[in-house]
C-alpha positions as CSV (number, residue, x, y, z in Angstrom):
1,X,150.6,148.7,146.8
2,X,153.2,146.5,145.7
3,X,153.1,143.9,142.9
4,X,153.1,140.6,145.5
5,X,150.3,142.8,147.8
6,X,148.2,142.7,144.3
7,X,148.7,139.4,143.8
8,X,147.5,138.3,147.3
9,X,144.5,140.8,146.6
10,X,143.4,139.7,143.6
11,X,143.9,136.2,144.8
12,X,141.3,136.9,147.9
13,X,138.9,139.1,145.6
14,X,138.7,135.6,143.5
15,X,138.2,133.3,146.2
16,X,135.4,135.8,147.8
17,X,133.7,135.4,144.4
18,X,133.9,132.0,144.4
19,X,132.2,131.5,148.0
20,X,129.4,134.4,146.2
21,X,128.7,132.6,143.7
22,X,128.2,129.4,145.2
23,X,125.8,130.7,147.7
24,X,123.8,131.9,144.3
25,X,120.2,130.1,143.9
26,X,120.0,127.1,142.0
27,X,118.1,128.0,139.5
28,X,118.7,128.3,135.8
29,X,119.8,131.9,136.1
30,X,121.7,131.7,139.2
31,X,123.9,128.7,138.0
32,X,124.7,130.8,134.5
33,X,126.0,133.7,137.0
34,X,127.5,131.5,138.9
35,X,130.0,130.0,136.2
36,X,130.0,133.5,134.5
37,X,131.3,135.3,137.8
38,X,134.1,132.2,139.1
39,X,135.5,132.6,135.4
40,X,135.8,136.5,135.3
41,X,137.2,136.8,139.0
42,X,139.2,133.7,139.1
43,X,140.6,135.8,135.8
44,X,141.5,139.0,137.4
45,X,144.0,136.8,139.8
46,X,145.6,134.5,137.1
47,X,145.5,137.5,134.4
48,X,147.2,139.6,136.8
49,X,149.9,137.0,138.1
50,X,150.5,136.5,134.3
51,X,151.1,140.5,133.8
52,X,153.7,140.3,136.8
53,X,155.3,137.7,134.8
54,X,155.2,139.4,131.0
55,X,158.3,139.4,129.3
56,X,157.8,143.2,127.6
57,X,156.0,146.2,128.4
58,X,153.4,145.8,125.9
59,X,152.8,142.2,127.2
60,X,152.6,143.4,130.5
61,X,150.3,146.5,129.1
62,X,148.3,143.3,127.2
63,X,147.7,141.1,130.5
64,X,146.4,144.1,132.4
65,X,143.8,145.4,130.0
66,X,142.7,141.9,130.2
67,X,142.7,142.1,133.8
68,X,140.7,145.7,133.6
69,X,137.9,143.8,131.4
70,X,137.5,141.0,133.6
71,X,137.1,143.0,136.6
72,X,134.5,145.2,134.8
73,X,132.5,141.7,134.1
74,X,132.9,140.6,137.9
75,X,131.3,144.4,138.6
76,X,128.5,143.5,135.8
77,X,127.2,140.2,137.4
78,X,127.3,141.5,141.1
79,X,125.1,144.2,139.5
80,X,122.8,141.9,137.8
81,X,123.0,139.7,140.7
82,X,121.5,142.9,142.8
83,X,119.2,144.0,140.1
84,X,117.7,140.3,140.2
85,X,117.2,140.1,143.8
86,X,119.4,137.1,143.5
87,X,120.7,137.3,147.5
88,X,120.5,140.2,149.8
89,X,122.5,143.6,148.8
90,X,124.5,143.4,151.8
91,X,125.9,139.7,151.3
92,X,127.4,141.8,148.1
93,X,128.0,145.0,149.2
94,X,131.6,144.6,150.4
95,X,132.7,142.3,147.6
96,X,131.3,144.7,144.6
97,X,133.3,147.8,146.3
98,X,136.1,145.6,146.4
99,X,135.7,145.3,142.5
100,X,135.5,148.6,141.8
101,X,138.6,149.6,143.6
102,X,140.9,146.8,141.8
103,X,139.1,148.2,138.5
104,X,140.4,151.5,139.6
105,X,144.0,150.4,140.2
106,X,144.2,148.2,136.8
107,X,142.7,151.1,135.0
108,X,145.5,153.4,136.3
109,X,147.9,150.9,135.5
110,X,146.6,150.6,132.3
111,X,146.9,154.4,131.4
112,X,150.9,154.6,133.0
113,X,152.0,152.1,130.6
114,X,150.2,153.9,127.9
115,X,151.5,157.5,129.2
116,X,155.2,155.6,129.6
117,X,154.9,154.3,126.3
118,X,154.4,157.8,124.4
């Protein structure tokens, strides 16, 4: 996957989030996800068009452990969502796979700039 593929990827992962957590309940707990899981996915795709954008390695190395640790939050508040019964599992299925993966890729990005860097 190429660095403009990514960007259009992370760009649709934050959008689904979005449409999640609007359909949340509006109920103290739901709105408090709600905010909490726009910010950390809406920060995986401006995190990671930043990175592209990084003027050294270790910026670029910077931005993307940023973007690992806000996709691990996005994984976190699906989870909670789930684990509260918040909206049905399948609703969230899809988008907390989707997570995952571009925790996977980030993660391996991560470790070849650290690898690249010894």
């Amino acid at each position: 996957m190429n660095k403009e593929e990514l960007i259009k990827r992370t760009a649709v992962f934050a959008h689904r989030c979005v449409k999640l957590g609007i359909s949340l309940p509006k109920s103290i707990l739901g709105k408090h996800i709600q905010g909490q899981l726009i910010r950390c996915s809406t920060s995986v795709a401006a995190n990671y068009r930043a990175a592209v954008l990084a003027q050294s390695d270790a910026a670029f190395t910077a931005k993307i452990s940023i973007v690992l640790e806000e996709a691990d939050e996005s994984v976190f508040w699906m989870e909670f969502i789930n684990e509260e019964k918040l909206i049905k599992y399948d609703r969230v299925e899809q988008l907390l796979i989707e997570a995952n993966e571009l925790k996977a890729i980030f993660y391996s990005i991560r470790k070849t700039m650290k690898m690249k860097k010894s």
